[in-house]
N, C-alpha and C positions, 0 to 999 in steps of 0.2 A: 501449438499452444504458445500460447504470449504475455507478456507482460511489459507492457514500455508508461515512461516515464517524458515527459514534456520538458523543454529544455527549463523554464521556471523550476519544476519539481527535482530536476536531478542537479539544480547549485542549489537549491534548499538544503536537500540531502546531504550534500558535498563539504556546505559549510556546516551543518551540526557534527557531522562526521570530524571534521577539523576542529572545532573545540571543543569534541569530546574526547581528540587525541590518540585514541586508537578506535577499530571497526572495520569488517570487510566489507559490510554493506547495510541497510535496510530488508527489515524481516517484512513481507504483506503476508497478514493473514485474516482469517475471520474465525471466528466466535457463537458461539448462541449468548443472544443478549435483544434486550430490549423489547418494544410492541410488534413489530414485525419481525424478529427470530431472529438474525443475524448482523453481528457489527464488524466491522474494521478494528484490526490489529496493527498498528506499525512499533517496530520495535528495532534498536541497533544489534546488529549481527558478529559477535567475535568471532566466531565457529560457526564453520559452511557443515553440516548433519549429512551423513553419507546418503540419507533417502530425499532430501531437498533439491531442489529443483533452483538452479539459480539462470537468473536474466540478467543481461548488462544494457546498459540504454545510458548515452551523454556519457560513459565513464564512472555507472555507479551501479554497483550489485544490485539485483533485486532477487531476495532469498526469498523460494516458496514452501511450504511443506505438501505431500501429495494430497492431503484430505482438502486443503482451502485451493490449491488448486485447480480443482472440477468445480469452483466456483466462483473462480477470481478469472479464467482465462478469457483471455481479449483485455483486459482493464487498461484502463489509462492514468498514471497517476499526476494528474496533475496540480500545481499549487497559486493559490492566489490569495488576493489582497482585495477588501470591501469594506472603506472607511478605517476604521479601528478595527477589523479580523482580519484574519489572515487563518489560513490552513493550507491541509492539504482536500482536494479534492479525486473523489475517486467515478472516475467514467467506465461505467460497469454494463460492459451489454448483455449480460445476465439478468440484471433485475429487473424484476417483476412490478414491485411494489416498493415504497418505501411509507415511514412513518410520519407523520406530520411533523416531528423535532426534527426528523433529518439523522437521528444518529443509529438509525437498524432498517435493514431490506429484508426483504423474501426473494429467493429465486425459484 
């Protein structure tokens, strides 16, 4: 099981981490949400949870919990830039489906 980060996504990471001034890492998880069922979670990480599951990729935690983990493994987190957006992107060889807005999957 895996979880890596693209060298773009892990100084994204790196610097929010730095102006938020403390943080071990970035939380990935998922949610029930949206038309097709499930959304992305990211969240800063103070406290590593004794049942988490953590990845390092570039020099940057990646925290998982076990539930979103049977559905996050393989992912790629990576981030970019298109015109005026910017995010993160998340390369998921689980999914199945996705919704027309882009913001929920099925696997």
């Amino acid at each position: 099981m895996a979880i890596t980060l693209t060298e773009a996504a892990a100084e994204r990471v790196k610097s929010f981490l730095d102006q938020r001034g403390e943080g071990v890492g970035l939380r990935l998880g998922v949610r029930t949400s949206g038309c097709s069922g499930m959304a992305y979670v990211l969240e800063f990480v103070d406290e590593v949870e004794d049942t988490d599951t953590v990845f390092e990729d570039h020099g940057v935690k990646v925290i998982v919990d076990p539930k979103s983990l049977l559905y996050l493994d393989g992912t790629e987190l990576d981030f970019g830039k298109e015109g005026l957006n910017e995010g993160f992107k998340f390369n998921n060889p689980n999914v199945k489906d996705e919704c027309g807005c882009g913001e929920s999957f099925t696997i």
